[in-house]
C-alpha positions in Angstrom: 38.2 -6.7 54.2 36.5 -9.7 54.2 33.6 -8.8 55.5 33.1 -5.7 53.3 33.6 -7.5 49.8 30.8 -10.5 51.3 28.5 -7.1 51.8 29.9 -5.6 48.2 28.9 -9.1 46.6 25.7 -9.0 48.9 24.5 -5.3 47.3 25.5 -6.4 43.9 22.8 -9.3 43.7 20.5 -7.2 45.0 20.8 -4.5 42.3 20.7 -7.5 40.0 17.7 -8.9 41.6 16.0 -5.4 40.9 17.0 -5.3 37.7 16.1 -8.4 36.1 12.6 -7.6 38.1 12.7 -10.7 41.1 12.6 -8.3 43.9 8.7 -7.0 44.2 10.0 -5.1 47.2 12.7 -3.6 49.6 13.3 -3.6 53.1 15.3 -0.5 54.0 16.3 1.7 57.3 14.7 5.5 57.1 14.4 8.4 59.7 10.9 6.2 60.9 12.7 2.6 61.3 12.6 0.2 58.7 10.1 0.7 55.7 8.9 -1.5 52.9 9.4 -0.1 49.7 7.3 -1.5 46.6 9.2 -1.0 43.3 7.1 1.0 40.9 5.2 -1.4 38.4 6.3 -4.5 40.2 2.9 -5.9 41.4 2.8 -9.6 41.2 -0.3 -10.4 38.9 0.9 -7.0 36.7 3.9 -8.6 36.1 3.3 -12.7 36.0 0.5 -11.2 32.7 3.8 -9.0 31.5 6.0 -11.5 31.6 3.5 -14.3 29.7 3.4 -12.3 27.2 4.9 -13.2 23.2 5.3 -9.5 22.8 8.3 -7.6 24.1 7.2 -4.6 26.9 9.5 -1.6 27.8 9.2 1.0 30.8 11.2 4.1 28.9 12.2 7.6 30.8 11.5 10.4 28.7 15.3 10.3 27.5 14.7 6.1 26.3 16.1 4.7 29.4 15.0 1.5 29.6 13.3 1.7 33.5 11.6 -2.0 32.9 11.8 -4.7 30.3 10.3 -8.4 30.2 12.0 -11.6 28.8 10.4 -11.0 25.7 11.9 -8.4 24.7 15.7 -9.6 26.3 15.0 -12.0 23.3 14.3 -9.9 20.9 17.6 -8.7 21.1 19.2 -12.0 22.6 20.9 -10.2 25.3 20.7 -10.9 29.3 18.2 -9.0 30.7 20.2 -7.3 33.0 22.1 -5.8 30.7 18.9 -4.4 28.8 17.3 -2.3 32.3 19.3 0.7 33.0 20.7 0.8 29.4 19.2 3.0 26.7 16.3 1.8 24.0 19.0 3.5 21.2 21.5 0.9 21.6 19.4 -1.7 20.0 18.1 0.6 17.1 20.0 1.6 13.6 21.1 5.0 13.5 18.3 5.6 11.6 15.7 4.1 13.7 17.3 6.3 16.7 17.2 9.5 15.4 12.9 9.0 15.4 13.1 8.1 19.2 12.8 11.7 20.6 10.0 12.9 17.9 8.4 9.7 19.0 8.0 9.6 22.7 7.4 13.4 22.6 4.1 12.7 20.5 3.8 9.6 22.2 3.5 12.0 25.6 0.1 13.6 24.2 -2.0 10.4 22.2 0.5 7.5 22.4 2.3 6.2 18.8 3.3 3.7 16.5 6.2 2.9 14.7 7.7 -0.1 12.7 11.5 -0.5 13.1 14.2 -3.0 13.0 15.4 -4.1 16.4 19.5 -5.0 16.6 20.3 -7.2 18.6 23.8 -8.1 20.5 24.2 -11.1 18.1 24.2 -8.6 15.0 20.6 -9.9 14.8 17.9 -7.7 12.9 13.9 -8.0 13.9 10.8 -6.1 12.4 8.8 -4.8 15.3 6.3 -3.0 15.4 6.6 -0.1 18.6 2.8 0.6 20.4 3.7 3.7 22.5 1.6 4.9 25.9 2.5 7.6 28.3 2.4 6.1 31.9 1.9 8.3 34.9 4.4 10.5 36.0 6.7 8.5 38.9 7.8 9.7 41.9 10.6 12.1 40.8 7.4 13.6 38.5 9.4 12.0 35.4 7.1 11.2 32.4 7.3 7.6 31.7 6.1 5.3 28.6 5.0 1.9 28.3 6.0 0.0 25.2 4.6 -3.1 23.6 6.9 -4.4 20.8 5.3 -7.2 17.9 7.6 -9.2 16.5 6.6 -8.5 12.2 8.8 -11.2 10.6 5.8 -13.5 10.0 3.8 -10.5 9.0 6.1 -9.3 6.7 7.0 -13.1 5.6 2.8 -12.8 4.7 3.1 -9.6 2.8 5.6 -11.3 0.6 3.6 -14.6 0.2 0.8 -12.7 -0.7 2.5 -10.0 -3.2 4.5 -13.0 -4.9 0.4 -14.7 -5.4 -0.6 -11.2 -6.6 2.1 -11.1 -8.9 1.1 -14.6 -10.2 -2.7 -13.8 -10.5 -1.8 -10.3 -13.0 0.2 -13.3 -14.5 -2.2 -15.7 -15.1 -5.2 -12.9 -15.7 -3.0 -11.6 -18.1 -2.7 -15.1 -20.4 -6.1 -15.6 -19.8 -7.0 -12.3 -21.9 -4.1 -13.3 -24.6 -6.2 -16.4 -24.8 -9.5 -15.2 -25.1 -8.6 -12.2 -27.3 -6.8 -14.5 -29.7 -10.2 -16.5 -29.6 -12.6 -13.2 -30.4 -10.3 -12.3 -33.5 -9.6 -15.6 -35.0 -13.0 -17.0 -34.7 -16.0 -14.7 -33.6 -14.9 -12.0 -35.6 -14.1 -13.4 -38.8 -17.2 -16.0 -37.9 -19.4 -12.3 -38.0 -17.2 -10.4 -41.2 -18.6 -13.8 -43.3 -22.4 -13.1 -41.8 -21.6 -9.3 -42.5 -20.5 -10.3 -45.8 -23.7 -12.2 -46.4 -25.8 -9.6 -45.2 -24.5 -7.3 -47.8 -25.1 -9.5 -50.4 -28.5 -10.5 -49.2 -29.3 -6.4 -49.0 -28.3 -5.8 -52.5 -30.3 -9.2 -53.9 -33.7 -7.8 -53.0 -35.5 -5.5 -55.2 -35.9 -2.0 -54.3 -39.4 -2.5 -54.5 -39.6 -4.7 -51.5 -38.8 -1.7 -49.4 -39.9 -3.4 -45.9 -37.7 -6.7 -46.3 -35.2 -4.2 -48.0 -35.2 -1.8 -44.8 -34.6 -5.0 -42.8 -31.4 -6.1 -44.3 -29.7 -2.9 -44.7 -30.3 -2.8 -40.7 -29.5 -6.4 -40.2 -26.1 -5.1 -42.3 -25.7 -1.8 -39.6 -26.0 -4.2 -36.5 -23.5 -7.4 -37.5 -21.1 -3.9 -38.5 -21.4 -2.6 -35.1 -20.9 -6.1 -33.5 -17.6 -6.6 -35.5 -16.5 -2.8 -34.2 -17.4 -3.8 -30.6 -16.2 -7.2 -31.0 -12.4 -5.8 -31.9 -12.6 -3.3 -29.3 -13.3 -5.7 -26.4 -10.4 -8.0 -28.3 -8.0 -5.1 -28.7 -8.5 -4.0 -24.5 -8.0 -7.5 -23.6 -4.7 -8.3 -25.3 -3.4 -4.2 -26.6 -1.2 -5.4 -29.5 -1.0 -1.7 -30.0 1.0 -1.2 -26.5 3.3 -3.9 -28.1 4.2 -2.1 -31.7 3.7 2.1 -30.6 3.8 2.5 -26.6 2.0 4.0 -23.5 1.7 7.1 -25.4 -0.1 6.1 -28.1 -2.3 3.9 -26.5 -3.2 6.4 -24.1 -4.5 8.6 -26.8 -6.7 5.9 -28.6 -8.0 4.9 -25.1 -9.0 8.3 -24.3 -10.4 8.6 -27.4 -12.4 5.7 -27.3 -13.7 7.0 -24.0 -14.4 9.9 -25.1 -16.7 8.8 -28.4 -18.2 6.3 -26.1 -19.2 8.4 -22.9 -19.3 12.2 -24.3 -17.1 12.6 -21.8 -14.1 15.1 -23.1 -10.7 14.2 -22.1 -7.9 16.3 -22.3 -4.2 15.1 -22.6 -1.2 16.5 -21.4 1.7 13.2 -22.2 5.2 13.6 -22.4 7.1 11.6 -25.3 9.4 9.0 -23.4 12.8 9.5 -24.4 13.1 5.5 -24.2 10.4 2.4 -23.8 9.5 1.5 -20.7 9.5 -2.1 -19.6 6.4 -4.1 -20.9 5.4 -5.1 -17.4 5.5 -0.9 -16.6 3.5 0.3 -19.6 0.8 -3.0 -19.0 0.3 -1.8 -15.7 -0.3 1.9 -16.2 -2.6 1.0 -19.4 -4.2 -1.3 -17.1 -4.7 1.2 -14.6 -5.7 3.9 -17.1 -8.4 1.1 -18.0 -9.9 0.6 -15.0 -10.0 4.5 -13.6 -11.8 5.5 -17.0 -14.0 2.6 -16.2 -15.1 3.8 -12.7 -15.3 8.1 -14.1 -17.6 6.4 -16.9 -19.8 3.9 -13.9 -20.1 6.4 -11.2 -18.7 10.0 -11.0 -21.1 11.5 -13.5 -18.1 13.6 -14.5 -17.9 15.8 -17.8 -14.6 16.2 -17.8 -11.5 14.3 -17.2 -7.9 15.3 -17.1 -5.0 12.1 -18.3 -1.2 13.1 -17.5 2.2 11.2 -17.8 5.2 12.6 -16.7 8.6 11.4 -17.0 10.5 12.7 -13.3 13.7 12.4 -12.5 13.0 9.2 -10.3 10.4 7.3 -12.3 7.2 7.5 -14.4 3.9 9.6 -13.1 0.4 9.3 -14.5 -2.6 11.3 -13.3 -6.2 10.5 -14.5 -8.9 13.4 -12.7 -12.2 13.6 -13.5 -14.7 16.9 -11.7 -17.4 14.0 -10.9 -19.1 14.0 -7.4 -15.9 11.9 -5.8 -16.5 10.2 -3.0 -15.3 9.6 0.7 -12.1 7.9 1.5 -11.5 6.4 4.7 -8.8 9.2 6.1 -12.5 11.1 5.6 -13.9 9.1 7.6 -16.1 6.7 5.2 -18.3 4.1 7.0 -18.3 2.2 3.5 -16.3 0.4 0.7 -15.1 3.0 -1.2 -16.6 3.5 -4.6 -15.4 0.7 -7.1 -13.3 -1.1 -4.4 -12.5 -3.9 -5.9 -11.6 -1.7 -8.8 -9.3 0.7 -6.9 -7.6 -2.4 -4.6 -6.7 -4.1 -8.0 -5.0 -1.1 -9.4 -3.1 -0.8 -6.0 -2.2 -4.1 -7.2 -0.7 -2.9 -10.5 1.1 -0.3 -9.4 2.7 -2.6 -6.8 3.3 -5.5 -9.1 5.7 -3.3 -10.5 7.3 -1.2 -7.5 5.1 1.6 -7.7 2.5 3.7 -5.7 -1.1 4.9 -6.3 -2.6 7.5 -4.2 -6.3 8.5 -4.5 -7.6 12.3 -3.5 -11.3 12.3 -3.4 -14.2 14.1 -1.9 -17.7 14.5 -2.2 -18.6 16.6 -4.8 -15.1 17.8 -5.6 -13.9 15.0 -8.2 -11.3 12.3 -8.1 -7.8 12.2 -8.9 -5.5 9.1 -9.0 -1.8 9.4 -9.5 0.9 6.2 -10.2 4.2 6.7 -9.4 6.5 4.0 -10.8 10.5 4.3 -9.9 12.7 4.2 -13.4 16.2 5.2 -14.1 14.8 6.6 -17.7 16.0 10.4 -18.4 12.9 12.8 -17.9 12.3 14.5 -21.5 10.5 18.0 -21.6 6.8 17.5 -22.0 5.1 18.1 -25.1 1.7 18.7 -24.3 -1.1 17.5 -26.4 -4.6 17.8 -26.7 -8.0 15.4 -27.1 
């Protein structure tokens, strides 16, 4: 009795030997005498480069049994390791995460995958990793097997904040910089040019109708300093839009079109809902700064002659559409080899829309137009729209 619980102990060390990956190799009786048999994936220099790693790495059977793992990866999840091999990769997944496993590994099978999840560990832990899928060749029991490589993404994810809380800061600070500078063009350059306007006028009607060249002269002195105050309040009103403040989106929408349209010969047509209820201010700035900046790019570069400006009120949030039937251009799902037109432009109205919780996707292709749609998430009521027309 002894005996057999010393060879019961004996066997038990082994398997954990195995499991925590010490053993490279088993020596074992057979029909031919004793044979050496190498555990699959348990070469020496393979392994020492595995195990050095600061990633976790998994060995997975098709059905997510965890064949291999390294210390990385035991932890992730701060549990022993051999309690990770031989267990399944669900049990340290949300019921979520798990449910993606099998979808996963059976694309995985054809052109490997990648996932981010959060990775639970046995101390009620939680880790953002980031899952690099492979297929492996098939083992001896011509099983499929999968590799995995798991990144730790709390730093990552720490960065994204840093740098959408700097973001946020920069549409701050941009934001009083155009208060500033529009409060400068209206109290001083523009009233500065209405009293040079103003004595224009009177220097026009002082000379005599007989002087017709000097006379010509001033009334076009008097045109010009007119159309400098006009452009002079229109680069103060889109830097600071006191209008947004006192009527709303809507409204401002329709002037901007309208601008647009006088100024390009572009023609715009409408189709806005009236909001049953004011958005916030940070909301309606960013969709008239958006609106800004996509008119800006149809009148730079798509040659367009006609654009199309929606907003929508949906059950979960706020939706506006600007298209244009210019020649559009090639985004990098299409395979682009270059910055995408205006890409400053379009990465700062990414920007917006994210500031304040939102989306912006772009459809574009050569020769077929552009359309740009922001989604921003609201608890407002959706109205029925009330189409109109520009």
């Amino acid at each position: 009795m002894i005996e057999l619980r010393a060879r019961l102990a004996e066997s038990e060390e082994a398997l954990r030997a195995i499991r925590s990956g010490e053993v490279d190799a088993v020596l074992g009786a057979g029909r031919k005498g004793r044979q050496i048999f190498t555990l699959e994936g348990a070469e020496h220099a393979y392994r020492v480069l595995i195990e050095s790693m600061n990633e976790g790495a998994l060995t997975l059977t098709a059905g997510a049994v965890i064949l291999y793992a390294n210390q990385c990866f035991a932890r992730m999840v701060k549990c022993p390791l051999e309690q990770v091999i031989g267990s399944s990769l669900r049990r340290f997944l949300s019921g979520d995460d798990r449910a993606i496993i099998p979808p996963l590994l059976k694309r995985a099978a054809k052109s490997g995958s990648k996932v981010q999840i959060m990775l639970h560990g046995s101390a009620e832990s939680c880790l953002p990793v980031q899952i690099s899928i492979r297929p492996l060749a098939k083992n001896d029991f011509n099983q499929g097997t999968f590799g995995l490589v798991l990144t730790d993404m709390t730093e990552a994810r720490r960065n994204e904040e840093r740098l959408r809380e700097l973001t946020q800061r920069i549409v701050q600070v941009q934001e009083a910089e155009r208060g500033r500078i529009a409060l400068e063009l209206h109290d001083n350059i523009t009233q500065l040019l209405c009293a040079v306007l103003f004595r224009s006028e009177a220097l026009a009607e002082g000379i005599s109708p007989r002087e017709t060249r000097a006379k010509r002269e001033a009334v076009k002195l008097r045109e010009m300093l007119g159309k400098a105050v006009q452009e002079v309040e229109r680069i103060s009103r889109n830097l600071r839009p006191g209008m947004l403040e006192h009527l709303g989106l809507v409204e401002v929408i329709r002037a901007s079109s309208k601008d647009f349209a006088e100024q390009n010969g572009v023609l715009v047509r409408l189709n806005l809902a009236e909001l049953a209820t004011r958005l916030p201010a940070d909301t309606e700035l960013a969709l008239y700064r958006i609106l800004q900046e996509a008119l800006k790019n149809v009148a730079k570069h798509a040659q367009a002659r006609h654009v199309a400006v929606g907003l929508n009120q949906r059950a979960n949030g706020i939706e506006l559409t600007i298209g244009d039937d210019g020649v559009g251009f090639a985004t990098k799902r299409q395979g682009a080899k270059h910055k995408t037109r205006g890409g400053l432009g379009l990465l700062g109205m990414r920007e917006r829309a994210t500031y304040v919780g939102g989306t912006l996707e772009i459809k574009s292709a050569r020769r077929t137009g552009t359309e740009i749609t922001v989604r921003i998430p609201t608890a407002a009521p959706a109205p029925a729209p009330i189409a109109a027309a520009a």
